[in-house]
VEXMARVEX-576542 format. One record per residue (C-alpha): residue in three letters; z, x, y. Coordinates in Angstrom, 2 decimals. Example, Ala and Ser with C-alpha at 12.3 -4.5 7.8 and 13.67 -1.06 7.14 Angstrom:
BEGIN
code|w|u|v
ALA|7.80|12.30|-4.50
SER|7.14|13.67|-1.06
//
This chain:
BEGIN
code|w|u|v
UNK|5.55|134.75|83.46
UNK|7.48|131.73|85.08
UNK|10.49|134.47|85.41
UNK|7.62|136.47|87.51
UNK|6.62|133.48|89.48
UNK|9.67|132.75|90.80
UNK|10.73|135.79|91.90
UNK|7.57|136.19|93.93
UNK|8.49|132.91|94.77
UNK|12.11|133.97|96.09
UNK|10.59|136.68|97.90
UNK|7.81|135.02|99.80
UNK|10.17|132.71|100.98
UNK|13.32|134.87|101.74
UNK|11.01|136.81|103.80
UNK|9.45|133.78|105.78
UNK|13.20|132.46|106.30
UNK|14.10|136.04|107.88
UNK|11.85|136.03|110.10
UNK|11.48|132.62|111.45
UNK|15.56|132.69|111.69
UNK|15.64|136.03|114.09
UNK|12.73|133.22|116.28
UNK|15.18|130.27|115.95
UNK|18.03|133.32|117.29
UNK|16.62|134.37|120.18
UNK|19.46|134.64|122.82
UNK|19.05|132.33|125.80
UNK|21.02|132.41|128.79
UNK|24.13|129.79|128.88
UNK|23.10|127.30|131.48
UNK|26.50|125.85|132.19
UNK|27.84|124.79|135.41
UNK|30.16|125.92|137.42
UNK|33.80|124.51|136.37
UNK|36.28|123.44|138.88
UNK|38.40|126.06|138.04
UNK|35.28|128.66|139.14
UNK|34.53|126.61|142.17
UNK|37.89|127.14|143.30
UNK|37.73|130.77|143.08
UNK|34.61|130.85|146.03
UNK|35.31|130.90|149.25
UNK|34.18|128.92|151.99
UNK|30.75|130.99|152.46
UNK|30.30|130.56|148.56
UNK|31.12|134.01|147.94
UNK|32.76|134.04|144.61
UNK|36.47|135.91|144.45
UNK|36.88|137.20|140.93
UNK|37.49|140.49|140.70
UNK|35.73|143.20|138.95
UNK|38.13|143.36|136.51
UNK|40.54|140.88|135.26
UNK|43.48|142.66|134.81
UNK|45.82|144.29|138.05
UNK|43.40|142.88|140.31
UNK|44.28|144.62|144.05
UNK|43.84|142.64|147.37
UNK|41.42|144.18|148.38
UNK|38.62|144.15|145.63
UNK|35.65|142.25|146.46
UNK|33.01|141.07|143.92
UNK|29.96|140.44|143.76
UNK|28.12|137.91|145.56
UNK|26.02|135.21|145.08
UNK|22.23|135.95|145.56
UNK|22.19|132.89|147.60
UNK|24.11|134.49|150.07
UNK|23.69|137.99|149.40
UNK|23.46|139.78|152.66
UNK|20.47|141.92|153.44
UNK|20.51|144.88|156.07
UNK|18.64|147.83|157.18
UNK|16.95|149.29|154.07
UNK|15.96|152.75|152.51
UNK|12.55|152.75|150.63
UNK|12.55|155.34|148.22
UNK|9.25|156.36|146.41
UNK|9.41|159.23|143.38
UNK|6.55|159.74|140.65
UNK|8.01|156.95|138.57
UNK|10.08|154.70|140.75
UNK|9.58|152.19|143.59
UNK|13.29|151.72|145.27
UNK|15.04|149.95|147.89
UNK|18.35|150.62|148.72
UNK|20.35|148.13|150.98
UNK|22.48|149.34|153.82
UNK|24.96|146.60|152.32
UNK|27.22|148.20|150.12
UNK|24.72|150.94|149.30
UNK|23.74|148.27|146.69
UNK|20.38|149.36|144.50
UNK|18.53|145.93|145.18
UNK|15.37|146.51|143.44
UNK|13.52|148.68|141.68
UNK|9.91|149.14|140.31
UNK|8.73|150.96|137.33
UNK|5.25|152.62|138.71
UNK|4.40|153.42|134.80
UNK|4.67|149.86|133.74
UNK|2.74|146.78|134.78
UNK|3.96|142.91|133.98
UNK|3.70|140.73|131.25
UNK|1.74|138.63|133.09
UNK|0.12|140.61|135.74
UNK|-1.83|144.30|134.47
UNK|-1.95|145.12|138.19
UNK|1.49|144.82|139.53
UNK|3.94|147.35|138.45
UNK|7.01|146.04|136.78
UNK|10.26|144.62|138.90
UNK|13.13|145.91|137.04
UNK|15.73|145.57|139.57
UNK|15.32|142.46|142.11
UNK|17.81|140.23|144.76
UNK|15.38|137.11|144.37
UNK|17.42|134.01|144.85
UNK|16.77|132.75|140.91
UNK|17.06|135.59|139.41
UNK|18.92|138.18|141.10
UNK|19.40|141.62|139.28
UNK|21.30|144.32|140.98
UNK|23.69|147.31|140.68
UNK|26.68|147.81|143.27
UNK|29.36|150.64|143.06
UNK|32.42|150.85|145.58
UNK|36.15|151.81|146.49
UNK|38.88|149.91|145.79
UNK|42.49|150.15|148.20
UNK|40.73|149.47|151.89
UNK|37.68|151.84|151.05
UNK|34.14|150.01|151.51
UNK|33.14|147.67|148.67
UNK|29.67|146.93|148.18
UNK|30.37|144.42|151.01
UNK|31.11|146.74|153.42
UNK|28.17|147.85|156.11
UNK|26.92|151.68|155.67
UNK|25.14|153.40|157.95
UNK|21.74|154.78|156.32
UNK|18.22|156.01|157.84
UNK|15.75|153.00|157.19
UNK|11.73|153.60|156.23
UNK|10.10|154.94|153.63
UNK|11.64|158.53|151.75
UNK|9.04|159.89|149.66
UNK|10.03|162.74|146.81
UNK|8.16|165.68|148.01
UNK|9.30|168.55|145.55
UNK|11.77|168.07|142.40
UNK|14.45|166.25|144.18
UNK|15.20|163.60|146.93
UNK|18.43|162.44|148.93
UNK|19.38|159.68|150.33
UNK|22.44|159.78|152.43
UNK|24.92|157.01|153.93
UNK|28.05|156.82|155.41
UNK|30.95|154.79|156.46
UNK|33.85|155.25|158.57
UNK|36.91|153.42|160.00
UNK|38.58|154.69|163.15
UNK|41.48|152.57|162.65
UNK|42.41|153.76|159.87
UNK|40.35|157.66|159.69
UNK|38.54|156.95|156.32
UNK|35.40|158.49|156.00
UNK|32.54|157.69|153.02
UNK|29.29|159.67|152.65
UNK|27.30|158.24|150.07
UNK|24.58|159.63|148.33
UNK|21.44|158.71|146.05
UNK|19.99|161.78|144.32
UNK|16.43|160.97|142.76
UNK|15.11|163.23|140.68
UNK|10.72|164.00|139.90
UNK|9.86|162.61|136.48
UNK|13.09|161.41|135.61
UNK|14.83|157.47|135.57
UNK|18.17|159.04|135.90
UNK|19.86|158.55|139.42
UNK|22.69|160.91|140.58
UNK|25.18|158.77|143.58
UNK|28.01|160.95|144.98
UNK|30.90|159.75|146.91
UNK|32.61|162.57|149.51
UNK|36.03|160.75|150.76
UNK|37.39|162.54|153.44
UNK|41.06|161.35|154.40
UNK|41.46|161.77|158.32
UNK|44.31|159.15|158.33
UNK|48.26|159.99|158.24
UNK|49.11|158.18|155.24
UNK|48.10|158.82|151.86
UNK|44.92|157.05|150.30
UNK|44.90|155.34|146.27
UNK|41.84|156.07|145.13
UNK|39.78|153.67|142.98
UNK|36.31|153.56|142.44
UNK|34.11|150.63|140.58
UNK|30.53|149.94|139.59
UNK|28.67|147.33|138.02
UNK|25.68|145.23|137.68
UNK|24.80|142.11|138.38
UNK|22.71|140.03|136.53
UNK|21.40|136.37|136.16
UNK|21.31|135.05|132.66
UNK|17.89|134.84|131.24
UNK|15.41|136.44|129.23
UNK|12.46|138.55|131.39
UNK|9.64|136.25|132.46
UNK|6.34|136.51|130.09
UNK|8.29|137.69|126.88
UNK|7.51|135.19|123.39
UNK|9.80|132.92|122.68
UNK|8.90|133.87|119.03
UNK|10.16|137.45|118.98
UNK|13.98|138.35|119.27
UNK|14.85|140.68|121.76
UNK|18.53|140.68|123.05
UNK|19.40|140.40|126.78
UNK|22.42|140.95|128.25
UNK|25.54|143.53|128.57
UNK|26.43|146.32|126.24
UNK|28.80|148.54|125.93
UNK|28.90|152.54|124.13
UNK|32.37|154.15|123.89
UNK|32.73|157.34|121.09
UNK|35.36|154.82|118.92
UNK|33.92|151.45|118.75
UNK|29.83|152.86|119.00
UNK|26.81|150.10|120.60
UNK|28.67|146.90|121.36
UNK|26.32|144.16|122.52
UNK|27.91|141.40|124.64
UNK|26.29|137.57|124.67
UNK|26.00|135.95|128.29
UNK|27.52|132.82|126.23
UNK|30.23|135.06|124.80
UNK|30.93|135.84|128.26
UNK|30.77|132.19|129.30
UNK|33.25|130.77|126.97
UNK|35.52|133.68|127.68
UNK|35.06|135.15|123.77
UNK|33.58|138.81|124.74
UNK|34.62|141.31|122.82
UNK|34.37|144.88|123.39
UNK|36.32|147.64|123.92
UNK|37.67|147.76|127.50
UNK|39.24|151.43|128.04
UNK|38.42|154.49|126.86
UNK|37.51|158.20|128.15
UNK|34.21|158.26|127.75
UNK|30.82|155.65|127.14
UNK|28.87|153.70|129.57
UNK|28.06|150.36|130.77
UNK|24.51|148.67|130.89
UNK|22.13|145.70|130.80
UNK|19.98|145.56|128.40
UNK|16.30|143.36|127.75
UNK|13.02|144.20|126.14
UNK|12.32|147.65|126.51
UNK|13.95|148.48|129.37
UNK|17.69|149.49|130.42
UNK|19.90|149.41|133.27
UNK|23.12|151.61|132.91
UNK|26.24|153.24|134.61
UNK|26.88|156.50|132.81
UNK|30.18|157.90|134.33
UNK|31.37|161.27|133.55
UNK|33.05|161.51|129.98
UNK|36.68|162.69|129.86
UNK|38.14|160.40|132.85
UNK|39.91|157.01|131.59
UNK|37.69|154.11|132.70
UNK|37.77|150.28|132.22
UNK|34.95|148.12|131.24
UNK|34.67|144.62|132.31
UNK|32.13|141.42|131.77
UNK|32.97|138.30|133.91
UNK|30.49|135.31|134.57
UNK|30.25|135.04|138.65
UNK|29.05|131.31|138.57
UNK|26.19|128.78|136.97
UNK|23.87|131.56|135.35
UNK|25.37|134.95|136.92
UNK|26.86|137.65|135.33
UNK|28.26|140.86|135.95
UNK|29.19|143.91|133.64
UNK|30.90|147.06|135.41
UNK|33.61|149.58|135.25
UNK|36.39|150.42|137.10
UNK|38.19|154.13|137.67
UNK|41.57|155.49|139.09
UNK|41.16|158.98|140.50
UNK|45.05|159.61|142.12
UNK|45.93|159.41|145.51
UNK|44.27|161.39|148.69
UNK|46.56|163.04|150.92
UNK|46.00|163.42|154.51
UNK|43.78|165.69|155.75
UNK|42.36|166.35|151.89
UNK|38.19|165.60|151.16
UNK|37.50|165.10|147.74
UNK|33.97|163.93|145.96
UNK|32.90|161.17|142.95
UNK|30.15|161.63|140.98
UNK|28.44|159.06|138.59
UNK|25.07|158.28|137.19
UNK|22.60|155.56|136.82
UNK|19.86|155.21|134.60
UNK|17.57|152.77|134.96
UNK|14.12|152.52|133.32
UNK|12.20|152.27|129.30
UNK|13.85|152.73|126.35
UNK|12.09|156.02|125.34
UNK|13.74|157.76|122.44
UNK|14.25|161.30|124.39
UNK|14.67|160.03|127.95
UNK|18.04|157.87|126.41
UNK|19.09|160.89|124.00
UNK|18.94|163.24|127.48
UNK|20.70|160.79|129.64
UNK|23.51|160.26|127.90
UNK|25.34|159.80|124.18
UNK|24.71|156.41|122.35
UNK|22.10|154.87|125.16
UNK|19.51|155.78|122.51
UNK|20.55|152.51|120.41
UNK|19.92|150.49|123.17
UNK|16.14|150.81|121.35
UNK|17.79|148.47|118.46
UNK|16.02|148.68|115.62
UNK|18.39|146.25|113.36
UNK|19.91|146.64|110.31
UNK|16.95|148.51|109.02
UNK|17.42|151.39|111.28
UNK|17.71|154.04|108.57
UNK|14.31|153.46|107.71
UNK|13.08|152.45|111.39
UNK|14.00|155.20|112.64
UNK|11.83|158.13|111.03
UNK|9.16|155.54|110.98
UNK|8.99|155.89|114.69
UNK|9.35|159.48|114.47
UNK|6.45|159.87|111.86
UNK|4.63|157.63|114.09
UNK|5.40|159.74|116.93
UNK|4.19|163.08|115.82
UNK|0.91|161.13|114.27
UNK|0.36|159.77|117.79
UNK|0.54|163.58|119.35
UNK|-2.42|164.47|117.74
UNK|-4.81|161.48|117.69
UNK|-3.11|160.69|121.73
UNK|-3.85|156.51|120.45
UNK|-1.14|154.50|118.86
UNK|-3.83|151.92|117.08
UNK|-5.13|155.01|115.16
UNK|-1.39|156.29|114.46
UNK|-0.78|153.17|112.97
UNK|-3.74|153.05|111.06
UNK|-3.08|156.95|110.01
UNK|0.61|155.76|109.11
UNK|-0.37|152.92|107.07
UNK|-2.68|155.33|104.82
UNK|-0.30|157.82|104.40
UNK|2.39|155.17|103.39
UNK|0.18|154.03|101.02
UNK|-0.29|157.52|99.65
UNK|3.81|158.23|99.43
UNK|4.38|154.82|97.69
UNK|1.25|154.66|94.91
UNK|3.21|156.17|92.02
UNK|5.33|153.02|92.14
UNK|2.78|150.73|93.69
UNK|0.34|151.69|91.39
UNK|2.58|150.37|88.15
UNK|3.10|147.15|89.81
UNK|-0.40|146.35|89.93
UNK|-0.72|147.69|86.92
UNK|1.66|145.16|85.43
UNK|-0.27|142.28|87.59
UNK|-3.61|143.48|86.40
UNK|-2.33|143.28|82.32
UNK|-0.45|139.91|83.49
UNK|-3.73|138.51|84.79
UNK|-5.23|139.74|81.41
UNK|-2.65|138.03|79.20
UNK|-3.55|134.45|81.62
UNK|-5.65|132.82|78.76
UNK|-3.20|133.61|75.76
UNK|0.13|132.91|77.83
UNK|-1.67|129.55|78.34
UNK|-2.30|128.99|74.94
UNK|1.07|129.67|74.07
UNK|2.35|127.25|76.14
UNK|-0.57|124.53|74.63
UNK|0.75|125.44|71.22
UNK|4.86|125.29|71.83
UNK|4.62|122.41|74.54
UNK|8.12|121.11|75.57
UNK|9.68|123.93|72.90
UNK|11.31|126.43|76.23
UNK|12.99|128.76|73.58
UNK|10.49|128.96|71.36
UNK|7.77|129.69|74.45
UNK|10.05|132.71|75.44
UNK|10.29|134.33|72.58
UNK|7.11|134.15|71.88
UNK|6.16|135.37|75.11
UNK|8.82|137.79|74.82
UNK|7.06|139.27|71.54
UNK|3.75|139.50|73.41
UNK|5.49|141.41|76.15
UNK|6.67|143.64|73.65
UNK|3.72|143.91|71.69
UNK|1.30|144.71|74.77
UNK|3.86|146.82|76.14
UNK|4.15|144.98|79.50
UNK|6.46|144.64|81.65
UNK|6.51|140.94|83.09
UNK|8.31|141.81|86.19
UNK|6.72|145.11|86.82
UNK|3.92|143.04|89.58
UNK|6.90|142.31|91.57
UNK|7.09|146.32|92.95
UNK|4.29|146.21|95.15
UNK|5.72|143.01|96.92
UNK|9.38|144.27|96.83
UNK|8.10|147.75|98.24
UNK|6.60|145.93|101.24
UNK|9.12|143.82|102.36
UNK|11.59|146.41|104.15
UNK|8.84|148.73|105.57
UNK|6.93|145.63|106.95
UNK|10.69|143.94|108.86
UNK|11.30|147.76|109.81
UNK|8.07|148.49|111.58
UNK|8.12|144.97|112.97
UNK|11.33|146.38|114.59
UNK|10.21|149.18|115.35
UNK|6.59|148.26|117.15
UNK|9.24|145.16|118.93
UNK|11.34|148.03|120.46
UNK|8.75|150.85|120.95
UNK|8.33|150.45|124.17
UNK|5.54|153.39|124.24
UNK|3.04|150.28|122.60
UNK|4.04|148.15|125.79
UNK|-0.08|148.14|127.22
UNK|-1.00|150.54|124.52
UNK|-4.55|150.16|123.57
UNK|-6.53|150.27|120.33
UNK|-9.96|149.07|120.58
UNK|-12.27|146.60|121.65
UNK|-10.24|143.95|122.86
UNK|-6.92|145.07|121.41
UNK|-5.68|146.47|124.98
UNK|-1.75|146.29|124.18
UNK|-0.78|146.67|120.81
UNK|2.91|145.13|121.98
UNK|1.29|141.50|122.40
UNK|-0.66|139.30|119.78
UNK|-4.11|139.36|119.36
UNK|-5.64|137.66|122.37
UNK|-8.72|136.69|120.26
UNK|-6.77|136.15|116.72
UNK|-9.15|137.97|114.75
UNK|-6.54|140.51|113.08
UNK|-4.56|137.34|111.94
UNK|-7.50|135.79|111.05
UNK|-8.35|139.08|108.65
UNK|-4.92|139.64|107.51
UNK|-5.12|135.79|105.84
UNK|-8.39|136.59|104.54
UNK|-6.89|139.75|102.79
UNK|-4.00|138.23|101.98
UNK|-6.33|135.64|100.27
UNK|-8.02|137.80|98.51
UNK|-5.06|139.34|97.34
UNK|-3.49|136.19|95.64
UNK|-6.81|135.99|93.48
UNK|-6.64|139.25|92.25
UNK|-3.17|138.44|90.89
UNK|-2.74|136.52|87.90
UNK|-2.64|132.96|88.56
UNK|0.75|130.55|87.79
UNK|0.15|128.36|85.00
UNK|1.91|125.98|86.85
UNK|-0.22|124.13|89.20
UNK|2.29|123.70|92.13
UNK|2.84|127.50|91.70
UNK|-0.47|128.10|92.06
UNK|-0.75|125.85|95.24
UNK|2.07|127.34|96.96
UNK|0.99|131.40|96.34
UNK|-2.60|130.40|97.75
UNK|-0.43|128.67|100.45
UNK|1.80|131.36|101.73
UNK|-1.31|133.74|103.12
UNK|-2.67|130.75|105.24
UNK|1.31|130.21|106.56
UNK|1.19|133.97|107.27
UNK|-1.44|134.04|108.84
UNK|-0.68|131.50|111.47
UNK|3.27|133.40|111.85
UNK|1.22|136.38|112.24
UNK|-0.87|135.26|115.79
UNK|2.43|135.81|117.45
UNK|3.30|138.89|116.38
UNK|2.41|142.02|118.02
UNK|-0.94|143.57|117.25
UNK|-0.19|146.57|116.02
UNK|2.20|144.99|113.38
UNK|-0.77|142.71|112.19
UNK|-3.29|145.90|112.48
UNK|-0.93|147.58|110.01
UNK|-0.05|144.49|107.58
UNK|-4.21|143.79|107.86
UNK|-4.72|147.75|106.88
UNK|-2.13|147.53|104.17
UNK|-3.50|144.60|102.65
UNK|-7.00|146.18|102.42
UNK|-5.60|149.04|100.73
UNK|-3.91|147.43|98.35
UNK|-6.43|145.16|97.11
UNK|-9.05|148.46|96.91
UNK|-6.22|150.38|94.54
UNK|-5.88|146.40|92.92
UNK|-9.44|145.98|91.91
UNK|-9.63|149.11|90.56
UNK|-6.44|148.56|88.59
UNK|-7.51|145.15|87.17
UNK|-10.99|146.86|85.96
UNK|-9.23|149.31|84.34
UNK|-6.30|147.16|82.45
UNK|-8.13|143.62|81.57
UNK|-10.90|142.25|82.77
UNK|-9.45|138.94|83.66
UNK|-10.68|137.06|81.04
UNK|-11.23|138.42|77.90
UNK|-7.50|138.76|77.44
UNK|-5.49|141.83|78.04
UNK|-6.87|144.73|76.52
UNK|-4.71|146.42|73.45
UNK|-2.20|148.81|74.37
UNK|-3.54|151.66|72.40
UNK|-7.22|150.93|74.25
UNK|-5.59|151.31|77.61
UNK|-4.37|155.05|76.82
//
């Protein structure tokens, strides 16, 4: 019994300590200030003068600028199905960029700012040529106003040229309907007499903290990653990047570049098969930058020749990343428990295409979860129910044998025995929970398809806590309820601390998403139904346990 106890014990708490630590780890944005050293790299105008790479760095290369003194031109307003866009006529820079599909945290009516060149908070993504080419500095000259997507595709053409020197740059954005990839193409045309190195780069710029609205009591990672075939998802701190400790792999053929925060995804995906190398640098106090950098030979005179990359910038949904491009489908991180997350989602998935509401997939989940694992929940409470039925004779034992320890365990040993109980056999149900419950927490955290999904009532976004707390508030009730139906500790601090744990849980649980206290409130209802009927049919909770060959 104690053996029991403690182990229930061990797992109540190992399981409060998990999740309270991936709180306590939420990644926050290094607010350091700009060394002397970094100050010294800027210019007079406060443009900072690190290259986009760190290694080889050519004359020429520009980086990205401050936000402060970002410069803003003529502008390109691109409107698709999905996206909102504005493209700058400075560098061809993507400066912002709406989500039509999503709303804010904050704000149901205004569609979500993925991309922005606020002063604070600048977010951006910049490509250019290295060797004399334009950088993302450089002036292009674009058709301003409003382009809206009228069939399945829309271009937006630029271009640049220098008579000194004959160089010629047509830039293009290719949007496509339905879709949060972005095709950019780069036609270099060489009408110079000497021959041209050719070097392209792209990267993102970012400031250094989390999105604005998101709970400080859920972990969700911002910041840089990288995906290369050999070294898979590699997930890069700002403070690694701070402190000069990133580390990732930095050249390879194929993989892609990206910033990543709660449900959404901003990414370079350059053609596989060409040698590339990734970079990370911090740009000053709270900016970063992530990017890669490409030789493609030299351009004779005379010669034309065209780039092609691709962006994609939008949710994390499963097939949109799996289309777009190998390994930006982890970007959805679903944590160590993956293996199980995974086909969770999927199960949940193919539930959701038939009832078209992810409240009642979860609640259809949870029942047939409950149905897969009642073979072996079904024995645990089977071993609580004859547990609770052995309460008033374990408690005599221990009256009878007082301070005697070995003599108590044998004796309870021989009971065990006798009854044909297993004392640890209660522990199932519990131990059963504990990995599907941190999986689907990961997996309703990352699903971004529950971002403003709606139940019922006043569950309106199963992605955010109960605005009303009346799940938590049921899910400690049940969770009450649940305690009594198991046999209590003969130990009274035990017994204080398991009647404890549901009221702690329950006040964890108003910060956690809905839909992972609908299914936790669902589960618990279930299992005290297939409990009750347990206990009735193995003891009746006070007349002793009933004898082994009765219970056949």
């Amino acid at each position: 019994m104690d053996t029991q106890r403690l182990i229930l014990f061990v797992v109540f708490s190992f399981s409060l300590l998990l999740l309270w630590e991936a709180w306590q780890t939420k990644d926050q944005a290094p607010q350091v200030t700009a060394t002397t050293e970094q100050a010294a790299k800027q210019s007079a105008d406060g443009v900072p003068s690190a290259t986009p790479a760190q290694a080889s760095k050519p004359v020429e290369q520009q980086s990205p600028q401050r936000s402060a003194t970002m410069a803003g031109g003529t502008r390109a307003i691109v409107e698709t199905d999905v996206v909102r866009a504005e493209i700058d006529a400075n560098g061809g820079d993507l400066r912002r960029l709406e989500l039509i599909g999503y709303h804010e945290l904050d704000d149901a009516q205004r569609a979500l700012v993925l991309l922005n060149d606020a002063v604070n908070t600048p977010y951006v993504m910049q490509n250019g040529l290295l060797w004399g080419l334009p950088t993302h500095k450089d002036v292009f000259q674009l058709t301003p106003g409003t382009h809206k997507l009228a069939g399945d595709t829309l271009s937006v053409p630029m271009s640049w040229h220098n008579p000194a020197t004959g160089m010629a740059v047509e830039k293009t954005y290719v949007f496509r309907r339905g879709s949060y990839e972005i095709e950019l193409t780069q036609k270099i045309s060489n009408g110079g007499s000497e021959p041209v190195q050719l070097e392209s780069y792209a990267q993102l710029v970012r400031h250094g903290k989390a999105p604005e609205g998101e709970s400080r009591f859920l972990y969700t990672f911002t910041g840089p990653a990288v995906y290369t075939d050999a070294a898979k998802f590699q997930k890069i701190k700002f403070e690694d990047i701070a402190d000069g400790d990133a580390e990732f792999q930095k050249t390879a053929k194929d993989g892609w570049i990206g910033m990543l925060q709660h449900h959404f995804v901003a990414a370079w995906l350059p053609k596989a098969g060409a040698s590339r190398t990734y970079y990370v640098d911090r740009l000053g106090e709270d900016l970063y930058s992530a990017g890669y950098k490409q030789p493609h030979g030299t351009l004779l005179p005379g010669q034309s020749t065209m780039l092609t990359t691709r962006l994609y910038i939008g949710p994390q949904v499963q097939s949109a990343l799996e289309a777009a491009a190998p390994g930006l489908d982890l970007t959805r991180d679903y944590g160590w428990l993956t293996p199980i997350a995974a086909p969770m989602f999927w199960a949940l998935e193919k539930i959701h295409g038939f009832v078209g509401n992810w409240g009642w997939a979860i609640v259809i989940f949870t029942i047939l979860l409950k149905l897969a694992l009642f073979p072996l929940s079904a024995s645990g409470y089977k071993g609580m129910a004859q547990m609770r039925a052995l309460g008033p004779r374990l408690q005599k034992m221990k009256e009878m044998y007082g301070d005697d320890r070995q003599k108590l365990h044998q004796a309870m040993a021989d009971l065990y025995k006798k009854e044909k109980i297993n004392p640890l056999g209660g522990c199932m149900p519990i131990l059963l929970q504990i990995p599907v419950f941190i999986a689907l927490y990961y997996v309703l955290i990352a699903a971004v398809e529950m971002r403003g999904a709606p139940w019922l009532g006043w569950i309106t976004d199963l992605s955010a806590p109960d605005p009303y707390y009346v799940l938590p508030v049921l899910m400690g009730i049940s969770s009450i309820i649940q305690v009594k139906l198991n046999p209590t500790p003969p130990d009274p601090i035990q017994a204080k601390i398991m009647m404890a744990m549901p009221v702690a849980f329950s006040v964890m649980f108003v910060f956690f998403a809905s839909g992972l206290v609908l299914y936790w409130l669902l589960s618990n209802i279930l299992s005290i139904a297939q409990q009750w009927v347990i206990n009735k049919k193995y003891g009746d909770g006070a007349g002793g346990a009933k004898p082994a060959h009765a219970r056949k």
